[in-house]
N, C-alpha and C positions, 0 to 999 in steps of 0.2 A: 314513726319512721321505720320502727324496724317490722311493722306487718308489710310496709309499703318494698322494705327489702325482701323482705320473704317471697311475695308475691314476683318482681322480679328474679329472682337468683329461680324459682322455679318456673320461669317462662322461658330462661335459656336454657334448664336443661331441656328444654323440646326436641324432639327429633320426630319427624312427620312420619319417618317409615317406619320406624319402631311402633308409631301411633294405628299404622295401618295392620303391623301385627296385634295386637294388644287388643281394637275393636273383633279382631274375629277370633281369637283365643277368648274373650270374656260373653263370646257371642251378644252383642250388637245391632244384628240382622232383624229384621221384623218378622214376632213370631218369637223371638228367643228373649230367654230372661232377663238377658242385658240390651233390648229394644232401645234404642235412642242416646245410648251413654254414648260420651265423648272421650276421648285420651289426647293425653300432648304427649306420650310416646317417653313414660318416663319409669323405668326398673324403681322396685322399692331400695333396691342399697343409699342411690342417691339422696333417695325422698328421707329415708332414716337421719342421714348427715345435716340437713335442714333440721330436721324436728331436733337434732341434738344442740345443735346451736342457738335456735329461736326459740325455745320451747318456753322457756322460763323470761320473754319478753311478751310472748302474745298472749292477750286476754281472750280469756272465753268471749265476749262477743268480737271480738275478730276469727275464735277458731269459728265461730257459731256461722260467722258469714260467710268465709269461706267452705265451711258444709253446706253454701246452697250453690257455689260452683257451678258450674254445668259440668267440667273436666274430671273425669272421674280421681286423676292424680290428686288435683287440690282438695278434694274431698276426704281424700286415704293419710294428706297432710294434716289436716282438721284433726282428724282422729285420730290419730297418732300422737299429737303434741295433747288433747285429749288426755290420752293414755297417761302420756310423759307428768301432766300435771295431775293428775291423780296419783299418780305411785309417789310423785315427792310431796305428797301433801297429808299422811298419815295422822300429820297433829292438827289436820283440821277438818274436823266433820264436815262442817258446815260448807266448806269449797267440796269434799267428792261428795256432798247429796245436788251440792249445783249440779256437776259436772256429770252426773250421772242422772238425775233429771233433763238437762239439756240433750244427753246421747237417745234415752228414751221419746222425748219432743220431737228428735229428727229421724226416726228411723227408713222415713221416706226417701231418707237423702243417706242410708247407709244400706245402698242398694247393689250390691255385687257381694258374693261370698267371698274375694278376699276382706273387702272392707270389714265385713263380721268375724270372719274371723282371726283377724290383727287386731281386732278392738274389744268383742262383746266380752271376755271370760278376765280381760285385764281390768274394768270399767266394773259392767254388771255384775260379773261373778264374784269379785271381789268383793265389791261395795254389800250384797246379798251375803254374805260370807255367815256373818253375825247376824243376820236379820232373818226375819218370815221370809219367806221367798215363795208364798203361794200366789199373793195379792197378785205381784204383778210378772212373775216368770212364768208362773201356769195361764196368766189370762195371755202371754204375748205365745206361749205353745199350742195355746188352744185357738188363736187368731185366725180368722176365713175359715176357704177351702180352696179349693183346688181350682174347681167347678165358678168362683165369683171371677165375675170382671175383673176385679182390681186386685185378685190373688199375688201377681208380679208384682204390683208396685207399692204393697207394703205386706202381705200376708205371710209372702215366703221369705223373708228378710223377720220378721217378727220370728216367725217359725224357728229359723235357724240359730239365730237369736239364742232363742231359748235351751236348744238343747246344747250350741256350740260351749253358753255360758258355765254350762255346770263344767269344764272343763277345770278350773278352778276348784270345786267341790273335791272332784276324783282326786286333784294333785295333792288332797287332802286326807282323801281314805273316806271318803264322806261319798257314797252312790245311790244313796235314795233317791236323791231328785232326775240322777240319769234312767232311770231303771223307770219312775214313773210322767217322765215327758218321750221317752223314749217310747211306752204305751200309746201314750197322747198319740203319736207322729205313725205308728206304727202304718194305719190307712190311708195315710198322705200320700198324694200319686206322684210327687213329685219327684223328679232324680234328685236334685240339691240337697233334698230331704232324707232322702236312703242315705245317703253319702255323710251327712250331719251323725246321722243317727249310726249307721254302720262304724262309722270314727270313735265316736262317743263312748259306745260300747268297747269296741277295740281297746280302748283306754283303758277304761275297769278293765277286761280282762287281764292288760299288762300287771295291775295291781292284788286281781283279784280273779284267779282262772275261775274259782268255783262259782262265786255272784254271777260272771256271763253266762256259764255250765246252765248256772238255775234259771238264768231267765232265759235263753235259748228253748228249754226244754220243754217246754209248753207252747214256744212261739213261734219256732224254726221256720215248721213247715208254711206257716201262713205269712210268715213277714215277706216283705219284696225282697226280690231277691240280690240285689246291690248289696241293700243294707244289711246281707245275711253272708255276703262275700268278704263286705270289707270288715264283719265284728268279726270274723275267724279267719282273717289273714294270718296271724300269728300261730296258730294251731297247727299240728305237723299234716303234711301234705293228705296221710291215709284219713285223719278223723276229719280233717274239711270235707274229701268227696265223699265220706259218712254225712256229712250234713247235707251235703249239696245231692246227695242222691235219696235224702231221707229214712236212711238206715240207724239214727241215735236211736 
C-alpha cells in the first residue's frame, strides 16, 4: 500500500509547465544527452519529503521498479530512498552490497547528471570506502568512448559515475583515486565529463592546494579546458589567468 501511495502523492505533485522547463534545462532535444527523458515537472525539495516519509516502507524491488520509470523524477525518487536505505543500514552488510549491486545493475536507468550525482558518492563511494575499488570503479571510468553509438546511454553516466564517487574518498583526505580516474577521463571529449572531473579536482584542492598544484602541473596545458576552469575556480583571480594563459 504504501509503494502504491508513493506513486500517487508523486503524480500530484505534477506540474506540466514546470515539466516543460525541466526537459530543456536537462536537455531532452535530439542530439543531446538527455535525448528522450520525460519529467512530471517536479523540484527536488518536494521529491526529498517523499523519500523521508516512504523510505523506510519501500522495498528495493519496488525502488528497483520504479528506476525503470520513464519519468525522470520517479527515477531521482528510486535513488534517493536508495540512498536513505543505505545510510540507515550500517549494521548490515548484506542489505548495502544488495543495494549497491542493484544501483550498479541500473546504471542505464541513472541517466542525467543530477541523478549521479544525488546518488553515486552516497551509494558507491561509500559502499568502496573499505574495499578495492579497482575491480569495478576503474572498469565503470574506463567504460566506452565518446566516438560509440551507445556512449549517451550508459558510458557517460558510468563515466561520471566514477569520478563523481570518489567525492566520498576526498571528504576523507583519501585522493588517490581522484587523481588517477581523473587521468583516465582526462581525453574524454565530453562536457559532462570536464565538468565531473574539473569539480572533482576543485574538491581536493579545497583540502589539499598542493595534491591539485601537483597534478595540474604536468597537465594544465593539455587538459580541456572546462575541466581546467572549474579545478581552479577557487585560486585567486591572477594565478588562474596564469593558468589559463599558460604561464605556471
Amino acid at each position: 500500500m504504501s509503494f502504491i501511495n508513493l506513486k500517487k502523492e508523486i503524480n500530484q505533485l505534477a506540474d506540466p509547465q514546470q515539466a516543460v522547463h525541466l526537459m530543456r534545462f536537462f536537455k531532452t532535444a535530439p542530439g543531446q544527452y538527455g535525448h528522450g527523458d520525460l519529467f512530471r515537472g517536479i523540484k527536488v525539495p518536494p521529491l526529498r519529503k517523499l523519500v523521508k516519509l516512504y523510505y523506510q516502507d519501500i522495498t528495493l524491488l519496488e525502488a528497483a521498479q520504479l528506476l525503470q520509470s520513464k519519468y525522470h523524477e520517479d527515477r531521482l525518487v528510486a535513488l534517493l530512498i536508495m540512498v536513505a536505505r543505505f545510510q540507515h543500514s550500517s549494521d548490515q552488510p548484506e542489505l548495502q552490497q544488495e543495494i549497491y549491486d542493484l544501483y550498479l545493475a541500473n546504471i542505464d536507468r541513472i541517466n542525467n547528471w543530477d541523478l549521479v550525482d544525488l546518488s553515486c558518492y552516497h551509494i558507491v563511494g561509500e559502499f568502496l570506502c573499505d574495499k578495492d575499488r579497482r575491480a569495478d570503479l576503474y572498469n565503470l571510468a574506463r567504460h566506452g568512448h565518446c566516438n560509440h553509438a551507445d556512449y549517451q546511454r550508459y558510458s557517460l553516466w558510468a563515466n561520471r559515475i566514477a569520478i563523481v564517487s570518489t567525492m566520498n574518498f576526498i571528504r576523507k583526505g583519501q585522493f588517490a583515486d581522484t587523481i588517477a580516474i581523473a587521468d583516465i577521463l582526462l581525453d574524454n571529449s565530453h562536457d559532462l565529463i570536464h565538468k565531473a572531473v574539473g569539480w572533482l579536482l576543485r574538491e581536493m584542492g579545497k583540502r589539499s592546494q598542493s595534491d591539485l598544484e601537483n597534478f595540474l602541473a604536468s597537465r594544465y596545458q593539455n587538459m580541456p579546458r572546462t575541466a581546467l576552469r572549474y579545478a581552479i575556480e577557487k585560486f585567486p583571480q591572477t594565478t588562474r589567468q596564469k593558468y589559463l594563459k599558460g604561464l605556471i
